[in-house]
C-alpha positions as CSV (number, residue, x, y, z in Angstrom):
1,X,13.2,-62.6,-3.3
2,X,14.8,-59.0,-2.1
3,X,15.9,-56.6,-4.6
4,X,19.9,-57.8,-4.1
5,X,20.3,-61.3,-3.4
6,X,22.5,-64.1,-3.7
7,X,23.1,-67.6,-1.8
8,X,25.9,-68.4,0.4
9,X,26.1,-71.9,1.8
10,X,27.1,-71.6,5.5
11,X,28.5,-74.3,7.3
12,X,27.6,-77.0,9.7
13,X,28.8,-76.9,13.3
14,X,29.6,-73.5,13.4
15,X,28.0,-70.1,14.3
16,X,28.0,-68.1,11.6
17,X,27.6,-64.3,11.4
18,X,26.4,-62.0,9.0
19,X,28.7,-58.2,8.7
20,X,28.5,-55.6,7.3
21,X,28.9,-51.6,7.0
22,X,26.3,-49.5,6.1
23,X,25.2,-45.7,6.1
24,X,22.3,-44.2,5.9
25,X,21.4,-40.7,5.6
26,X,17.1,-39.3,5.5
27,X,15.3,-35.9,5.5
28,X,13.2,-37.8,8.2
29,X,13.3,-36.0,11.7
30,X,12.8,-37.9,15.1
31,X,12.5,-41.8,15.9
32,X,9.2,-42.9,13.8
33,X,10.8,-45.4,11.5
34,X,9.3,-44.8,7.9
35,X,12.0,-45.9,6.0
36,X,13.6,-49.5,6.1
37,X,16.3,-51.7,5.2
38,X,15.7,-55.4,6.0
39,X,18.3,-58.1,5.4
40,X,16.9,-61.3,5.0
41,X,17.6,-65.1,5.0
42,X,15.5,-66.8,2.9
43,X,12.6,-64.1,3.0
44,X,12.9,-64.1,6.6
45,X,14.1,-60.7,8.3
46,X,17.8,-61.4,10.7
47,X,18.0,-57.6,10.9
48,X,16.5,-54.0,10.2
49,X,17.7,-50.4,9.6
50,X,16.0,-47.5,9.4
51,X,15.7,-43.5,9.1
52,X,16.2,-43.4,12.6
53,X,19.2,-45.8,12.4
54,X,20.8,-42.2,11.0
55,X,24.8,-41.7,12.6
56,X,26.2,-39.8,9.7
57,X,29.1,-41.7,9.7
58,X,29.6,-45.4,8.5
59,X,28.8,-48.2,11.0
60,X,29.3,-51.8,11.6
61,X,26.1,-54.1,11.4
62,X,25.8,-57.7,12.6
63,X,23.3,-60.5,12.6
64,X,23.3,-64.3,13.7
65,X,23.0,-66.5,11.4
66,X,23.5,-69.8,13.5
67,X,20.0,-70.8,12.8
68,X,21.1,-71.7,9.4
69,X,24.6,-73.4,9.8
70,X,24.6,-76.4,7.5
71,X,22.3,-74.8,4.6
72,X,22.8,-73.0,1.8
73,X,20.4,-69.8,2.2
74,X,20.0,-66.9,-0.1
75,X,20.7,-63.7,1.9
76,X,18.9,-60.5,0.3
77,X,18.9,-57.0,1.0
78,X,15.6,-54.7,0.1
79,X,14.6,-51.0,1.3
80,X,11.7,-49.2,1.1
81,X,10.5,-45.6,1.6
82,X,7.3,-43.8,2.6
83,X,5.7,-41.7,0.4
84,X,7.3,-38.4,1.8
85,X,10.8,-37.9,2.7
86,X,13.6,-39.9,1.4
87,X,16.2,-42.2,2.8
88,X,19.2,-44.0,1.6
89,X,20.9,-46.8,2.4
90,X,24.7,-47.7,2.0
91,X,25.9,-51.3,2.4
92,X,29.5,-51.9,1.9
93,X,32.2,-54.7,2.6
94,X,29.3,-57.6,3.2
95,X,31.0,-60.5,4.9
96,X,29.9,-64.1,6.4
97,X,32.1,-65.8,9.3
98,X,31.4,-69.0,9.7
């Protein structure tokens, strides 16, 4: 299980998606993806950030989740860093639209 987690039951018959805004900011230069934020459903990845995913501003982020209409998942967010430069991750306003 991710670092922040919870379950959300999503229903059948629909297409629901996953939104949110996030902002990330690194000491990373160029495209090479070190640093990563996955968002998961049920330990399997929807969607993935990164250093390079860098706009310094705020953004909007979303994933499918239609997949999983009728079941209750657990949606998790975790980030990791390589061993040099940091990055951080924002996540604000998280929402589910079935």
């Amino acid at each position: 299980m991710p670092p922040l987690s919870g379950s959300v039951a999503l229903p059948a018959g629909t297409s629901p998606r996953l939104s949110f805004d996030a902002y990330v900011t690194t000491q990373e230069t160029g495209t090479t993806a070190y640093d990563k934020l996955t968002v998961q459903i049920n330990g399997s990845t929807v969607t993935t950030l990164s250093n390079a995913s860098t706009t310094n501003a705020w953004f909007a982020t979303s994933a499918s989740l239609a997949a999983y209409a009728g079941q209750t998942v657990t949606l998790g967010f975790a980030a990791t860093n390589g061993t040099k430069l940091p990055t951080t991750f924002w996540v604000d306003d998280v929402s589910v639209l079935a």
